[in-house]
DSSP file (Angstrom, degrees, kcal/mol; ACC not computed):
  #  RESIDUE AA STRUCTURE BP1 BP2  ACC     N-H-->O    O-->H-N    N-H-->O    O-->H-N    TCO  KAPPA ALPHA  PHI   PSI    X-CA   Y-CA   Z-CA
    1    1 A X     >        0   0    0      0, 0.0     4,-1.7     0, 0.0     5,-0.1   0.000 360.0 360.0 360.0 -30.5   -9.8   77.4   38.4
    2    2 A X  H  >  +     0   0    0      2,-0.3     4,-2.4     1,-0.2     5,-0.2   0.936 360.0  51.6 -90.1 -59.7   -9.0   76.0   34.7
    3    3 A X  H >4 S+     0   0    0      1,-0.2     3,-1.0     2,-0.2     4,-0.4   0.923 110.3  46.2 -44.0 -61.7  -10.1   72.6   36.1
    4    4 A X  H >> S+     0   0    0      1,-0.3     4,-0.9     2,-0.2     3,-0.9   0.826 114.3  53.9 -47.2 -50.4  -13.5   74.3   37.5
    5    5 A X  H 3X S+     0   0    0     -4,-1.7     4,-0.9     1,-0.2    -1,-0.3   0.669 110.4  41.0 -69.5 -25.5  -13.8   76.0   33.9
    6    6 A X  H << S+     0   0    0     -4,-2.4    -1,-0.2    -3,-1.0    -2,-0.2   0.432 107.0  66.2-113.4  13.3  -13.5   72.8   31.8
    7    7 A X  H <4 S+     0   0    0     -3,-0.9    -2,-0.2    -4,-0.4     4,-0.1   0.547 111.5  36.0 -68.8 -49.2  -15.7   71.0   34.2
    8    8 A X  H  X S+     0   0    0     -4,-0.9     4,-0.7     2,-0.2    -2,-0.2   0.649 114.1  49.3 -50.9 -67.0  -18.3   73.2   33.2
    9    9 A X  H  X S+     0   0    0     -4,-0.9     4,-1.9     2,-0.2    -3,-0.1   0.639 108.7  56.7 -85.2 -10.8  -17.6   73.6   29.7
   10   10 A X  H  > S+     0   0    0      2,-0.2     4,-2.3     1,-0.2     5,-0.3   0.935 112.1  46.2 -70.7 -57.8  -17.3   69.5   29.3
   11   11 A X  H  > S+     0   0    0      1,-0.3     4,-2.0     2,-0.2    -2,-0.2   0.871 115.5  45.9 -56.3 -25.4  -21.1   69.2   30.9
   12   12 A X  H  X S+     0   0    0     -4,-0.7     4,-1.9     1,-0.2    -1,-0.3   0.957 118.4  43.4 -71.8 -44.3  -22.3   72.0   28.6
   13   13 A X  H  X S+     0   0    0     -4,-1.9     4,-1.3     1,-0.3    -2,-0.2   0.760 111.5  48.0 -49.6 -45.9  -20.7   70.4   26.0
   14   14 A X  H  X S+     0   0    0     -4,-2.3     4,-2.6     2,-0.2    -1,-0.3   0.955 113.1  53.4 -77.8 -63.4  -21.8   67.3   26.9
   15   15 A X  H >X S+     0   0    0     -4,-2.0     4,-1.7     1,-0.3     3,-1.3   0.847 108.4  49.1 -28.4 -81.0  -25.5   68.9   27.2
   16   16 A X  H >X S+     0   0    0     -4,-1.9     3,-2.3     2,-0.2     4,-1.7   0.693 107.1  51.7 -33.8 -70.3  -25.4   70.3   23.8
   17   17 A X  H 3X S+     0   0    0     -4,-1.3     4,-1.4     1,-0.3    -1,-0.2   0.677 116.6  49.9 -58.7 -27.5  -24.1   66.7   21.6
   18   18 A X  H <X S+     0   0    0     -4,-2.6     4,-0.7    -3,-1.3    -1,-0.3   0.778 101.2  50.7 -83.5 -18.4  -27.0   65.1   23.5
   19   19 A X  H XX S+     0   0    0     -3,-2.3     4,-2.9    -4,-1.7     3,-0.9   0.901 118.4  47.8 -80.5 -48.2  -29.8   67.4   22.8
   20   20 A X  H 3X S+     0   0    0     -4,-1.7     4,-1.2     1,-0.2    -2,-0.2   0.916 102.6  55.7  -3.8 -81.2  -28.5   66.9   19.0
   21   21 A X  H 3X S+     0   0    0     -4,-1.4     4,-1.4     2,-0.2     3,-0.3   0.805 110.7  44.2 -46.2 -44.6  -28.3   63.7   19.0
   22   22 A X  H << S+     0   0    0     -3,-0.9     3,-0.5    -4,-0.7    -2,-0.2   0.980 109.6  70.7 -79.1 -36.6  -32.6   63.5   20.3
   23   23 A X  H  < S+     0   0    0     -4,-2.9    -1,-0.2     1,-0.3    -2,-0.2   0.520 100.0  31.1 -89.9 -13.7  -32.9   66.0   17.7
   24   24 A X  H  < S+     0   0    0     -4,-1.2     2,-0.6    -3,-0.3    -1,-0.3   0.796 130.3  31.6-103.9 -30.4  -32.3   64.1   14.5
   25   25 A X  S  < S-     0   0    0     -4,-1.4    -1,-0.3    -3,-0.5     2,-0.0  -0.932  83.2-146.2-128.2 120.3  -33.9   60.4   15.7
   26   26 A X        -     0   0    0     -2,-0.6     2,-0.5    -3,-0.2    -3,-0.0  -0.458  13.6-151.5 -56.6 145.2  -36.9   61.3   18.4
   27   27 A X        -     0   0    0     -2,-0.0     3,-0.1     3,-0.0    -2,-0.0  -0.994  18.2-109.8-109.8 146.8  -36.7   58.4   20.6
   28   28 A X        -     0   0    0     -2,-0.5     2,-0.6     1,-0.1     3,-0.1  -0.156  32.6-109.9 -25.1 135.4  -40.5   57.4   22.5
   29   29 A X        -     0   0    0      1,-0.1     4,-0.1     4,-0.0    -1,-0.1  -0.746  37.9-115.0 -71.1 121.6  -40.7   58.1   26.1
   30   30 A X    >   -     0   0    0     -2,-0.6     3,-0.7     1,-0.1     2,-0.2   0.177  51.4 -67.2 -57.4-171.7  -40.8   54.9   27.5
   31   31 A X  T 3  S+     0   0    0      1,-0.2    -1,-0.1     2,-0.1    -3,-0.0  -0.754 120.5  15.3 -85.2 134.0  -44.4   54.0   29.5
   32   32 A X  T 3  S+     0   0    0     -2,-0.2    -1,-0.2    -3,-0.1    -2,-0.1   0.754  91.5 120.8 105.7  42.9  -45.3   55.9   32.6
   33   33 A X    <   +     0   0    0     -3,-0.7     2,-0.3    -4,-0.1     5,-0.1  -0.391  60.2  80.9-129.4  41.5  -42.6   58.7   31.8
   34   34 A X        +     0   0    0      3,-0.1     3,-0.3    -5,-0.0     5,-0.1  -0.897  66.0  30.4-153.7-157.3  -44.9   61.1   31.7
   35   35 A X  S >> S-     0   0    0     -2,-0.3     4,-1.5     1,-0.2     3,-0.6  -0.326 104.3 -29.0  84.2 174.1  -47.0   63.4   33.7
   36   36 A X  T 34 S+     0   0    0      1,-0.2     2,-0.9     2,-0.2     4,-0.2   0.881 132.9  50.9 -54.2 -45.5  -46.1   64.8   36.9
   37   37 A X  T 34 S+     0   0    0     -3,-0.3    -1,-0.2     1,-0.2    -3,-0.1  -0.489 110.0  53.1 -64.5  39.8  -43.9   62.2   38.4
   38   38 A X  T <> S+     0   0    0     -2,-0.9     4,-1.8    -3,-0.6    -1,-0.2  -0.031 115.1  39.2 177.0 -55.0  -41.8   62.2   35.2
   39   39 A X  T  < S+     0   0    0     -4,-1.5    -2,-0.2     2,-0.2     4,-0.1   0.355 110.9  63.1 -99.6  16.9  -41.3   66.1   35.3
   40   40 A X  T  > S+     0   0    0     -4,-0.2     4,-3.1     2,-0.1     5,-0.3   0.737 112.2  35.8-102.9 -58.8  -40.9   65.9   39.1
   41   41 A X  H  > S+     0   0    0      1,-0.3     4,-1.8     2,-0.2    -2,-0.2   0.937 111.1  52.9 -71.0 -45.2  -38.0   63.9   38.6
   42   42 A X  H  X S+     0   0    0     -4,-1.8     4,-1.7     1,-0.2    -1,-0.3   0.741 113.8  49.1 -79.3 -25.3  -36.3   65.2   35.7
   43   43 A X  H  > S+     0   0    0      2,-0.2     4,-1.4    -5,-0.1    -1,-0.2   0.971 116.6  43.1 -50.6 -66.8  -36.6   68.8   37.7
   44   44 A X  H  X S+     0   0    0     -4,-3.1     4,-1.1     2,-0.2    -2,-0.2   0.655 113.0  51.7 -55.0 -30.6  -35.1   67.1   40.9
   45   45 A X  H >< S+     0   0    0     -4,-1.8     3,-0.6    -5,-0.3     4,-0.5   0.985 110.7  47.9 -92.3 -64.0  -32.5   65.3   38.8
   46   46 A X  H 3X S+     0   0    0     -4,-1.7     4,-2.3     1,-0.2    -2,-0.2   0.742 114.3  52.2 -24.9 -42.1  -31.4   68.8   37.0
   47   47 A X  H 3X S+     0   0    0     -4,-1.4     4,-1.3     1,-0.2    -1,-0.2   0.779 110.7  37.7 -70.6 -38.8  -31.2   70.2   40.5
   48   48 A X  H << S+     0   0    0     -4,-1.1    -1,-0.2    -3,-0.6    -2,-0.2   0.399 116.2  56.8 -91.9  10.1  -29.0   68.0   42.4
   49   49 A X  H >> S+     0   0    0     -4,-0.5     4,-1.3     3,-0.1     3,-0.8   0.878 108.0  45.8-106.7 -52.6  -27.0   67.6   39.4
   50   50 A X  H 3X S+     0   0    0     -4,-2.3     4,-1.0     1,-0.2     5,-0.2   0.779 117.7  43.2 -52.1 -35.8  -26.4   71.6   39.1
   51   51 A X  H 3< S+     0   0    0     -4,-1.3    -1,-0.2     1,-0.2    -2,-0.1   0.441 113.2  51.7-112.6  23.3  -25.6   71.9   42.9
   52   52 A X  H <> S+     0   0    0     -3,-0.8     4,-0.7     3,-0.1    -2,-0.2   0.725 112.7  45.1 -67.3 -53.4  -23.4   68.8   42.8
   53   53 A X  H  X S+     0   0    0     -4,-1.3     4,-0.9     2,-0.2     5,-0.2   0.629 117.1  46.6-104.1 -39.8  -21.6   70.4   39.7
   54   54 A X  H  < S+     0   0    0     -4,-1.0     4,-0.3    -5,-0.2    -1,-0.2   0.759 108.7  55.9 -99.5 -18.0  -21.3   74.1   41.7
   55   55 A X  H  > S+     0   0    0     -5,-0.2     4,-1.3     2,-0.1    -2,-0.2   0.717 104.1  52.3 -95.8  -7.7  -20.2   72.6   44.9
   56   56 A X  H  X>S+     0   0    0     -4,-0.7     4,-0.9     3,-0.1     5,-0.7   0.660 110.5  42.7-107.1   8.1  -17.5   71.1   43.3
   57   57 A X  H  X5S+     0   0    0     -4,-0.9     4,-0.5     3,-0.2    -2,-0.1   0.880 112.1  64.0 -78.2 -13.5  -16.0   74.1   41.6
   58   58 A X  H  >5S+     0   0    0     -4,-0.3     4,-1.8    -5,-0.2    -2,-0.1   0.987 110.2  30.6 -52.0 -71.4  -16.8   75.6   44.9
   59   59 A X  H >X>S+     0   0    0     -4,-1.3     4,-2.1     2,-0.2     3,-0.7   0.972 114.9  64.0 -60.7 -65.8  -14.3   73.4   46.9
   60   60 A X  I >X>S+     0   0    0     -4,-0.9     4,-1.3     1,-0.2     3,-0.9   0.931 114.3  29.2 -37.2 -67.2  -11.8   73.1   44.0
   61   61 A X  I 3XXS+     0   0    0     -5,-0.7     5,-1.9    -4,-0.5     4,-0.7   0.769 122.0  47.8 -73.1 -22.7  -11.1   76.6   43.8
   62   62 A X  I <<5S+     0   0    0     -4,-1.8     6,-8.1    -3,-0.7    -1,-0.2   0.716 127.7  29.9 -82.0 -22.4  -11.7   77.6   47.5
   63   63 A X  I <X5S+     0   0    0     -4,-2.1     4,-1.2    -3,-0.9    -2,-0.2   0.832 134.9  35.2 -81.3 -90.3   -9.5   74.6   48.7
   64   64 A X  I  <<S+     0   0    0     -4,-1.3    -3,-0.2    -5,-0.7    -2,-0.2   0.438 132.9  14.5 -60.3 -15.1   -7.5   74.6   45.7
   65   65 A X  I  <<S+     0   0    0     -4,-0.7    -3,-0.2    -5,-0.5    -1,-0.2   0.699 133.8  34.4-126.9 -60.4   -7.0   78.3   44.5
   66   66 A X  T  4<S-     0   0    0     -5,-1.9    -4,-0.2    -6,-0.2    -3,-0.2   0.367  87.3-147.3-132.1 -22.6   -8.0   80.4   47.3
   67   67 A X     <  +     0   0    0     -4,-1.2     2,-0.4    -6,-0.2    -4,-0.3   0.930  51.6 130.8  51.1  61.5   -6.7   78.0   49.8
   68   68 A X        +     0   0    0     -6,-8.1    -1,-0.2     2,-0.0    -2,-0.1  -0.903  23.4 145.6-146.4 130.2   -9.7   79.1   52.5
   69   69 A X    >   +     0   0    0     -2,-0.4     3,-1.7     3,-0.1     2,-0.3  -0.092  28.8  67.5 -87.8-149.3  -12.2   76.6   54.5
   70   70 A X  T 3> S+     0   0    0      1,-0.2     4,-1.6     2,-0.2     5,-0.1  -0.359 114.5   7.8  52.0-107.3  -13.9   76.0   57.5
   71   71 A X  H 3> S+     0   0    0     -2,-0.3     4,-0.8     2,-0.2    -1,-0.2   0.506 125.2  61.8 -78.0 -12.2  -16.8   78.4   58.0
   72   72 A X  H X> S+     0   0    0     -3,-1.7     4,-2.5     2,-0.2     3,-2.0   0.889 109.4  42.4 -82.5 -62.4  -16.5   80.0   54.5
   73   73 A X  H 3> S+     0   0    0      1,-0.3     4,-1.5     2,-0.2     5,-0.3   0.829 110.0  55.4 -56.5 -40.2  -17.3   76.6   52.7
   74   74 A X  H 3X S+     0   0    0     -4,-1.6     4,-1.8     1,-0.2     5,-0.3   0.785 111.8  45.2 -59.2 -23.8  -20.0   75.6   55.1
   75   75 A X  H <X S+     0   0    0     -3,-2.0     4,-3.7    -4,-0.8     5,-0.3   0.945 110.3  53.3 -59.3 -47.8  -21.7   79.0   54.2
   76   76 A X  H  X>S+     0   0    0     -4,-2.5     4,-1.1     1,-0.3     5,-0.6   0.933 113.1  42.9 -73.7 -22.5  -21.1   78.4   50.7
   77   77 A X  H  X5S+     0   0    0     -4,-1.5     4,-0.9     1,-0.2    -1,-0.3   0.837 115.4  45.4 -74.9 -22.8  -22.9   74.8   50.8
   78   78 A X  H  <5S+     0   0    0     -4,-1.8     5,-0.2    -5,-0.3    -1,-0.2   0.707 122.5  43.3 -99.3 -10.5  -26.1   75.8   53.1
   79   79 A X  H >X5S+     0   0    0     -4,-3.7     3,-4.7    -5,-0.3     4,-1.7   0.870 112.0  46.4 -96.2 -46.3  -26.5   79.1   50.7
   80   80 A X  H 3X5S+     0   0    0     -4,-1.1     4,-3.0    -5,-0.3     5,-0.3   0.916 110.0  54.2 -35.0 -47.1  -25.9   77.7   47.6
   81   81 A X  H 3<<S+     0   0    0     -4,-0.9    -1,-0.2    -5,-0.6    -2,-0.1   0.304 112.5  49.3 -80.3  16.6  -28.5   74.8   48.9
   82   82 A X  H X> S+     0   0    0     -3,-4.7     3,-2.8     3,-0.1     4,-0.7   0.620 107.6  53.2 -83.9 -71.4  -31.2   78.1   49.7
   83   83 A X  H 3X S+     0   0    0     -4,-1.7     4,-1.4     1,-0.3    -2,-0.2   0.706 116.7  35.5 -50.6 -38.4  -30.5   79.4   46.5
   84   84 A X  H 3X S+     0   0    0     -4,-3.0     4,-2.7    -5,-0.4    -1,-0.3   0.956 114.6  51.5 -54.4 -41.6  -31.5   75.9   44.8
   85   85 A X  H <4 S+     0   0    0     -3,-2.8     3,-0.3    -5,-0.3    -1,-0.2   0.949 119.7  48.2 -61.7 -60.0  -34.2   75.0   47.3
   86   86 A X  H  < S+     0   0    0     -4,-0.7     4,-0.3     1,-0.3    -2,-0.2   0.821 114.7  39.3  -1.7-100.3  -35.3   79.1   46.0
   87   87 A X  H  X S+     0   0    0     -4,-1.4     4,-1.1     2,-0.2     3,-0.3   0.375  97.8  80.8 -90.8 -34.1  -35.1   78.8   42.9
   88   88 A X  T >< S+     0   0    0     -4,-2.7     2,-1.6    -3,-0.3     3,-1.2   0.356  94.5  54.9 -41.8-144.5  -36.7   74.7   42.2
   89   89 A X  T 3> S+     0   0    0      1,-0.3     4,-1.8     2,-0.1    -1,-0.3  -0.046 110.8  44.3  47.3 -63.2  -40.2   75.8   42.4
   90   90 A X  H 3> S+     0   0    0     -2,-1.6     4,-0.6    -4,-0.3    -1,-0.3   0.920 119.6  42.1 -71.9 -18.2  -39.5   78.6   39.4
   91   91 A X  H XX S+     0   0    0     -3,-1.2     4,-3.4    -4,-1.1     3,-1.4   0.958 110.0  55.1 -77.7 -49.2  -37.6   76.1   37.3
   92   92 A X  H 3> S+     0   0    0      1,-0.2     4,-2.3     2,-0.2    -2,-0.2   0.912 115.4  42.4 -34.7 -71.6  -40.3   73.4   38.2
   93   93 A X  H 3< S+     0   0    0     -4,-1.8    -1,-0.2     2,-0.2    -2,-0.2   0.405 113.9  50.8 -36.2 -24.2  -43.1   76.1   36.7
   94   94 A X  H XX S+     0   0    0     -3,-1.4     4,-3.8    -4,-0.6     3,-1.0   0.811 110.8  46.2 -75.3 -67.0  -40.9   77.0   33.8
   95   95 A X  H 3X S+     0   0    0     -4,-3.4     4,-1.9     1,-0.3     5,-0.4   0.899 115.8  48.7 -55.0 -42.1  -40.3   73.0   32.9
   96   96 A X  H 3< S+     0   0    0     -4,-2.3     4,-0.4    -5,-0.3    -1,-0.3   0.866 112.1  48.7 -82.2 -12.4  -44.3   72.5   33.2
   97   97 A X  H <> S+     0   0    0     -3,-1.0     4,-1.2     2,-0.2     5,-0.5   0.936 113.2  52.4 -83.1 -63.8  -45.1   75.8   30.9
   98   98 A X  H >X S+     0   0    0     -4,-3.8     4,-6.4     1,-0.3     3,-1.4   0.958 112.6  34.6 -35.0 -69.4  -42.8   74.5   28.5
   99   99 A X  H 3< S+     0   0    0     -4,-1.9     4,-0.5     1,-0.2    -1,-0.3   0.896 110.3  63.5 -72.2 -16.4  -43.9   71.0   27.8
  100  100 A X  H 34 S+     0   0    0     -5,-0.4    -1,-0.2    -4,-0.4    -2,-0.2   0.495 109.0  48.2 -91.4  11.6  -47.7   72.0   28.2
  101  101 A X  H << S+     0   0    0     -3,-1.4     3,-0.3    -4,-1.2    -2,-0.2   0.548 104.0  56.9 -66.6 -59.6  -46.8   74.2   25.1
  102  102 A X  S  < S+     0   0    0     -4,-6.4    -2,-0.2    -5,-0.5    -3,-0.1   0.660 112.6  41.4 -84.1  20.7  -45.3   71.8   23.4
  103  103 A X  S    S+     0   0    0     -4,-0.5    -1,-0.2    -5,-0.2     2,-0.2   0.492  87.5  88.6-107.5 -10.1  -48.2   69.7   23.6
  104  104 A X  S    S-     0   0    0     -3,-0.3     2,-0.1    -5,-0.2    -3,-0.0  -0.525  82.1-109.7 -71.1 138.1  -50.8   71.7   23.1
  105  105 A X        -     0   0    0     -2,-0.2     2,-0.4     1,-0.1    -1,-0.1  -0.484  28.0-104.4-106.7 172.8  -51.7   71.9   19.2
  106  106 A X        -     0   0    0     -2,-0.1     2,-0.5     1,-0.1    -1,-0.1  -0.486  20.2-140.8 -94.5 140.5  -51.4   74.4   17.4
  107  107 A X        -     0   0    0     -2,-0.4     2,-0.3     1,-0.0    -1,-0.1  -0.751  18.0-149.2-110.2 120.3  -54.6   76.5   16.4
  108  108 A X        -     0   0    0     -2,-0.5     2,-0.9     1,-0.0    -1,-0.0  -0.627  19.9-138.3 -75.5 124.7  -54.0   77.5   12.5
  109  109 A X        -     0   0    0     -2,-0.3     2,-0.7     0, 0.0    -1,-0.0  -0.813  12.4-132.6 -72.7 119.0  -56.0   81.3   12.1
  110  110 A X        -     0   0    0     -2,-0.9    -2,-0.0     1,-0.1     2,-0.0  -0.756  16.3-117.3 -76.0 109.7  -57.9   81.8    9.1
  111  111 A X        -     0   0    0     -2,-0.7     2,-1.1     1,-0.1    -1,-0.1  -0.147  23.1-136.0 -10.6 104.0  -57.6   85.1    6.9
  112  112 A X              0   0    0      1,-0.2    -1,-0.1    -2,-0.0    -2,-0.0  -0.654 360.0 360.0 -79.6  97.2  -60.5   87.0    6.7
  113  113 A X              0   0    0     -2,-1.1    -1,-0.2     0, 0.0    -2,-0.0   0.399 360.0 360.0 179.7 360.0  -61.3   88.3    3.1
């Protein structure tokens, strides 16, 4: 379980010192890394990376901790791979609201008076 917990907290970690890191020198998006096919992937790549990440704390701990297989871990891999399969589509919509805010410029209001 402590292994599964610092597994976790390394990738968050990880997450965090790299969004930093773009946050003081922007780098360019390299050519034809944008668009759909650009946020398609970066969706897809978040998604198999999270249920890569949750199946093995899955197995560690159910294997390793809990010491139960067979038919429990095949449940937990075909629901856990609903819930993703679910849930892509709102994250996908989320990701496209987001960046088509932060391109959109920003309309200053003028004070009437």
């Amino acid at each position: 379980m402590l292994v599964g917990y610092l597994l976790v907290m390394g990738c968050l970690a990880l997450g965090l010192r790299l969004l930093r890191r773009g946050a003081r020198r922007p780098v360019p998006a390299p050519p034809g890394a944008r668009g759909w096919p650009a946020l398609i992937r970066k969706v897809a790549g978040t998604a198999v990376g999270g249920y890569l990440l949750l199946m093995a704390v899955v197995v560690g701990y159910y294997q390793g901790v809990a010491r139960v297989g067979g038919h429990f871990l095949a449940s937990a891999f075909t629901g856990c791979a609903l819930l993703i399969g679910t849930a892509l589509p709102v994250l996908l919509a989320a990701s496209w609201l987001t960046e088509r805010r932060a391109r959109a410029p920003r309309r200053v209001r003028r004070r009437r008076g």
